[in-house]
MARVO-407244 format. One line per field, with one value per residue: residue in one letter; z, y, x of N, C-alpha, C in turn. Coordinates in steps of 0.001 Angstrom, whole numbers, plus 500000, padded with zeros to 6 digits. Example, Ala and Ser with C-alpha at 12.3 -4.5 7.8 and 13.67 -1.06 7.14 Angstrom:
BEGIN
type <- a  s;
n_Z <- 507800  507080;
n_Y <- 494310  497750;
n_X <- 513190  512850;
ca_Z <- 507800  507140;
ca_Y <- 495500  498940;
ca_X <- 512300  513670;
c_Z <- 507800  507870;
c_Y <- 496700  500030;
c_X <- 513200  512900;
END
This chain:
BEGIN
type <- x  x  x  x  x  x  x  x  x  x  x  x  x  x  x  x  x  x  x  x  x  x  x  x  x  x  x  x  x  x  x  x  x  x  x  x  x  x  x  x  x  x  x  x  x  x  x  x  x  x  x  x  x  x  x  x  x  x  x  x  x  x  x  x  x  x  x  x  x  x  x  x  x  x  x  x  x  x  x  x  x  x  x  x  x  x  x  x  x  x  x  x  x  x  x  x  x  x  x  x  x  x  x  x  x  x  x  x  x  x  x  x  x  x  x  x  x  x  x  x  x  x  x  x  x  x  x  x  x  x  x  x  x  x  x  x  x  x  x  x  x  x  x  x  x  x  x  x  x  x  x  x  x  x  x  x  x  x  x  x  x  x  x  x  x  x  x  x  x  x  x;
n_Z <- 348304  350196  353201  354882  354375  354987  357887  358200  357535  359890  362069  361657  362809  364976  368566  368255  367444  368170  368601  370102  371907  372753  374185  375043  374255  375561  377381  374995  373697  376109  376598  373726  373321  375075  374692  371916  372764  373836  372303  370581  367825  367256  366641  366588  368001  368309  369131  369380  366666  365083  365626  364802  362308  361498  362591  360580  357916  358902  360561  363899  366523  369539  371029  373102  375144  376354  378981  378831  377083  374550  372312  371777  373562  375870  375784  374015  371530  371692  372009  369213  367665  368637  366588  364338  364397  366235  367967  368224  370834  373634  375754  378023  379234  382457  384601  385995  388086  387249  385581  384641  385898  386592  386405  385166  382460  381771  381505  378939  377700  377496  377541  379563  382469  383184  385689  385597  386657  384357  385428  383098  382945  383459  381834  379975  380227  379831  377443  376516  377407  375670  373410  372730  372877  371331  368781  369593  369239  366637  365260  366288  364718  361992  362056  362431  360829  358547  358687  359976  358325  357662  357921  358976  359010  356639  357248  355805  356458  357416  355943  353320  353715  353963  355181  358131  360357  362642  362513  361726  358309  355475  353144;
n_Y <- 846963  845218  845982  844063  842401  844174  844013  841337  841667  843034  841593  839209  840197  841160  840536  838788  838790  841264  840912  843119  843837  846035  847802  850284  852889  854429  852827  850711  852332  852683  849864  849207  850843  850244  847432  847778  849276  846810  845296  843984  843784  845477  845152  846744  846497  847209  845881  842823  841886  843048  842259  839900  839728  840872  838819  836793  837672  838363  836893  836172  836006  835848  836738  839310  840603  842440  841021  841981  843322  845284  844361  841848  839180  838649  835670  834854  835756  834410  831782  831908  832328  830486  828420  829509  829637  826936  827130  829388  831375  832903  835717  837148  839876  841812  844181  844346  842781  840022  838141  836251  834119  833463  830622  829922  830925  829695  827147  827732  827602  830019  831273  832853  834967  837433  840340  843514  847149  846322  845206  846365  844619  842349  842096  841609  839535  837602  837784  837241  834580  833258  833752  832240  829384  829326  829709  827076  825145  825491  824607  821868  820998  821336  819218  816883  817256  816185  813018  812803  812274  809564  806660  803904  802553  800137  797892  795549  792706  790036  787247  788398  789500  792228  792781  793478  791362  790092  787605  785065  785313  783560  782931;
n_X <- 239679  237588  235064  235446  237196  239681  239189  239390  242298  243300  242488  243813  246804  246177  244820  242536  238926  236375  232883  230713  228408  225570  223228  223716  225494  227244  228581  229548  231338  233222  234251  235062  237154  238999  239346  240425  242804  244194  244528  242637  240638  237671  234604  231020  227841  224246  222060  220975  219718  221277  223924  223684  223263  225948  227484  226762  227966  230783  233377  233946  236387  235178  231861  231234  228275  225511  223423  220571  218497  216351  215080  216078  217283  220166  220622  218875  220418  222443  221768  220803  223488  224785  223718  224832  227233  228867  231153  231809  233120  230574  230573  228726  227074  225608  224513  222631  220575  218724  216386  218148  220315  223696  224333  222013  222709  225049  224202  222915  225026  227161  230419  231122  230169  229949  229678  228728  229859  232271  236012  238510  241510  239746  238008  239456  240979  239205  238295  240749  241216  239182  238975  241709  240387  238225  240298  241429  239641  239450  241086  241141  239323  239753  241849  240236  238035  238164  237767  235553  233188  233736  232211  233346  236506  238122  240267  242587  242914  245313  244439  243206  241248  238833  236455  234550  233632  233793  234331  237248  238859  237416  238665;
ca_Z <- 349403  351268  354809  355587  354421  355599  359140  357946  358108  361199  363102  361556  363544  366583  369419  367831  366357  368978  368156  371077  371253  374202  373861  376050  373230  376620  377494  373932  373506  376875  376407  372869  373566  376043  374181  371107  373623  374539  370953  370095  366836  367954  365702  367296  367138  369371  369312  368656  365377  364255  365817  364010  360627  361583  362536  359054  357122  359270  361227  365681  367672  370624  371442  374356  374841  377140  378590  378747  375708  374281  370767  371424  374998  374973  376077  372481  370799  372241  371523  367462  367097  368358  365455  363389  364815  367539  368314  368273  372073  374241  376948  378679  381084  383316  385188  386889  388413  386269  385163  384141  386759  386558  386416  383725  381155  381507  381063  377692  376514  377774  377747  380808  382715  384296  386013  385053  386081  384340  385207  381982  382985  383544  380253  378486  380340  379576  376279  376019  377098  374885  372130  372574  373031  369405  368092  369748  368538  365184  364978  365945  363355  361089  362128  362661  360180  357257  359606  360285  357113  357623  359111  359612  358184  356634  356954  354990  356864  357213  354867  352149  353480  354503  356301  359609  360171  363683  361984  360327  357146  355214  352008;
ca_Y <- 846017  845304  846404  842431  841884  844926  843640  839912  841714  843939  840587  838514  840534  841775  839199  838817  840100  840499  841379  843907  843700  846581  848780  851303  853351  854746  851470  850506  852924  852016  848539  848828  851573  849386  845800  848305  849183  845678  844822  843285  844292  845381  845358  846952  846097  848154  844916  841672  841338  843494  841173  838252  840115  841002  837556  836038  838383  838707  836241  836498  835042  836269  837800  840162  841151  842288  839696  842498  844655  845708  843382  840323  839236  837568  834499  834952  836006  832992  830486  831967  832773  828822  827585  829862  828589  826456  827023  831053  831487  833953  836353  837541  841010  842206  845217  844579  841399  839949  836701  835060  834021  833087  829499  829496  831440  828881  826334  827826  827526  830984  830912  833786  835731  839025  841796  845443  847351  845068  846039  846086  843603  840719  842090  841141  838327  836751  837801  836374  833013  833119  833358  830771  828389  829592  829020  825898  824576  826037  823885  820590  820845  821198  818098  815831  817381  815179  811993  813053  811394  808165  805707  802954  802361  798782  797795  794424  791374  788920  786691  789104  789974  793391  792923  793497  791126  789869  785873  784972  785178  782093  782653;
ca_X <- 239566  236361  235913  235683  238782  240415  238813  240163  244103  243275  241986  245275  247722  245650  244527  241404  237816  235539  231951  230694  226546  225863  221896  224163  226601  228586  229427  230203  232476  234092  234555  235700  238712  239688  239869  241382  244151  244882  245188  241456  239440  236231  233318  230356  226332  223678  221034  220784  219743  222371  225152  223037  223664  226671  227701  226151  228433  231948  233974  234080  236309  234946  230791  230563  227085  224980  222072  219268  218123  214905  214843  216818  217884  221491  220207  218165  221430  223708  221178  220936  225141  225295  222532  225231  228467  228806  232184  231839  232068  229710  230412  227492  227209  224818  224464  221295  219968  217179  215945  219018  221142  224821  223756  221493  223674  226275  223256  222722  226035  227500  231475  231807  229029  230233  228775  228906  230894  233603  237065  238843  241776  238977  237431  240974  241439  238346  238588  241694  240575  237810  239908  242228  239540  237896  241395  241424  238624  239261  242254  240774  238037  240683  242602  239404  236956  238156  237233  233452  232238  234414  231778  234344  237732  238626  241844  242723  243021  246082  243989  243084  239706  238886  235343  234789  232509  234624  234763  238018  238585  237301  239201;
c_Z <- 350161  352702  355815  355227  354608  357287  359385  358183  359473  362181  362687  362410  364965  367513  368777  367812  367231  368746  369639  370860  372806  373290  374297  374990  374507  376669  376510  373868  374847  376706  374814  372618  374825  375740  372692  372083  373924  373607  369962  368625  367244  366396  366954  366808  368262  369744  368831  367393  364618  364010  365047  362416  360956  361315  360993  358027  357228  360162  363001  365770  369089  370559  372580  374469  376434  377051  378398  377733  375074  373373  370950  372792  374734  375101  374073  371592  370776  371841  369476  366955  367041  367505  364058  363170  365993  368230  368696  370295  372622  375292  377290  379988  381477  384517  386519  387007  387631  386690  384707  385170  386017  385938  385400  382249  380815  380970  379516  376833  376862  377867  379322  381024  383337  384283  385797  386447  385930  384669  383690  382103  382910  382358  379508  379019  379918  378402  375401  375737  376204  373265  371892  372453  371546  368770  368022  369202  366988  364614  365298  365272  362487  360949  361563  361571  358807  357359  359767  359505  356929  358754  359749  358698  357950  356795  356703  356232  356767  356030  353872  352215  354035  354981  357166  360524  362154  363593  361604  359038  356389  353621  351086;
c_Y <- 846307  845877  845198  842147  842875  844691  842687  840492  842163  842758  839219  838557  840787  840235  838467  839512  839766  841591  841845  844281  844939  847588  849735  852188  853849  853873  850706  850724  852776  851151  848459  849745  850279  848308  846698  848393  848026  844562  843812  844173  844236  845893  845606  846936  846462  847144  843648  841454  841698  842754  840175  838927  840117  839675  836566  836389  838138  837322  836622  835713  834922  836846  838017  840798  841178  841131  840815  843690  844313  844707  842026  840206  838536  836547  834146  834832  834825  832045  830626  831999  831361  828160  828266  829412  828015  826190  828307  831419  832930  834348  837478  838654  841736  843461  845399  842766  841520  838314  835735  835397  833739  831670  829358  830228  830402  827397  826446  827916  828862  830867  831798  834217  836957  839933  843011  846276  846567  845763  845589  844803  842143  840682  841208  839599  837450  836444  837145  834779  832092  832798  832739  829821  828263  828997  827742  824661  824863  824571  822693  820597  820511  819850  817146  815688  816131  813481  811670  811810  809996  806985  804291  802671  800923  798669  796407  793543  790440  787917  787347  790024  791408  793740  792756  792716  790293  788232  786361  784852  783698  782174  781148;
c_X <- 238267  236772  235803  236789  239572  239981  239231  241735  244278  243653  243565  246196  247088  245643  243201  240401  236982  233927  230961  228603  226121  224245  222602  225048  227773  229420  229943  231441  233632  235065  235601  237194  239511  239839  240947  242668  244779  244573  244103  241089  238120  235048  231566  228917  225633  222291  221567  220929  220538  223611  224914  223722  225169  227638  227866  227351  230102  232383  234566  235451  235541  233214  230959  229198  226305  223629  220632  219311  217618  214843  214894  217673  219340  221319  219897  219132  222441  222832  221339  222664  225006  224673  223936  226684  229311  229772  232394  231409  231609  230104  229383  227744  225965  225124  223759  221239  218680  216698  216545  219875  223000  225009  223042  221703  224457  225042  223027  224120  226759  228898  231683  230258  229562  229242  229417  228994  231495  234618  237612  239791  240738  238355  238371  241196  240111  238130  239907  241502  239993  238234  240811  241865  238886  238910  241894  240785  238619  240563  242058  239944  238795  240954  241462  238427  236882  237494  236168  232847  232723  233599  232499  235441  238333  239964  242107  242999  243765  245585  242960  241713  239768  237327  235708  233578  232704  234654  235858  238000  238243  237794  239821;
END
């Protein structure tokens, strides 16, 4: 068994797989004992581009990431996950005041923004959210996706015709 599909049964039963993007390894390891305890799969990535591979390879429900670090800002990271899947949502944390406000995270598509210290409850709960909403969205794709490619649907016509042309039929 791979360790994607031994990560595919983990993330089956748990709450979900949440991909943990942090330059800090303290705070890594924080954050990810503490979503393990409260029943998450944590997959962990120390930059950007790692989460990007990461991403490419494994299945999220959930990114947590910080917005500032050296390679790949999360701004950077949330704009490339959504080019990868635009349903995969983003939580964004900050420590320090910078250059991205509150306001223009959520501008880019950001599902949450918190500040550092997080307490862990708002971690889980946000994380929770986050992943119902994935699931949510996972599950109308489903329904609708078959639909997409249906540019209009005839349906026959009292008098035999089945254009839609909005005349009666002149059979």
């Amino acid at each position: 068994m791979s360790k994607a599909q031994a990560l595919d049964e983990q993330a089956a039963v748990s709450h979900g797989r949440v991909l943990l993007v942090d330059d800090q390894p303290e705070l890594r390891r924080l954050f990810r004992r503490s979503l393990n305890k409260a029943g998450y799969v944590v997959v962990e990535a120390w930059n950007g581009r790692v989460a990007v591979e990461l991403a490419q390879q494994l299945s999220f429900d959930v990114v947590i990431s910080d917005v500032h670090m050296p390679d790949m800002s999360g701004i950077e990271l949330l704009e490339t996950l959504a080019e990868l899947d635009r349903d995969l949502p983003v939580v964004l944390t900050s420590g320090s005041p910078g250059p991205h406000t509150p306001l223009e995270v959520g501008e880019h598509g950001a599902f949450a923004y918190l500040v550092k210290p997080v307490p862990f409850d708002v971690m889980h709960e946000t994380a929770r959210r986050a992943v119902e909403l994935r699931r949510m969205r996972s599950a109308s794709r489903e329904v609708f996706e078959p639909y997409a490619s249906v540019e209009r649907l005839r349906v026959p016509r009292p008098g035999g015709s089945d254009e839609d042309d909005g005349e009666p039929s002149s059979a």
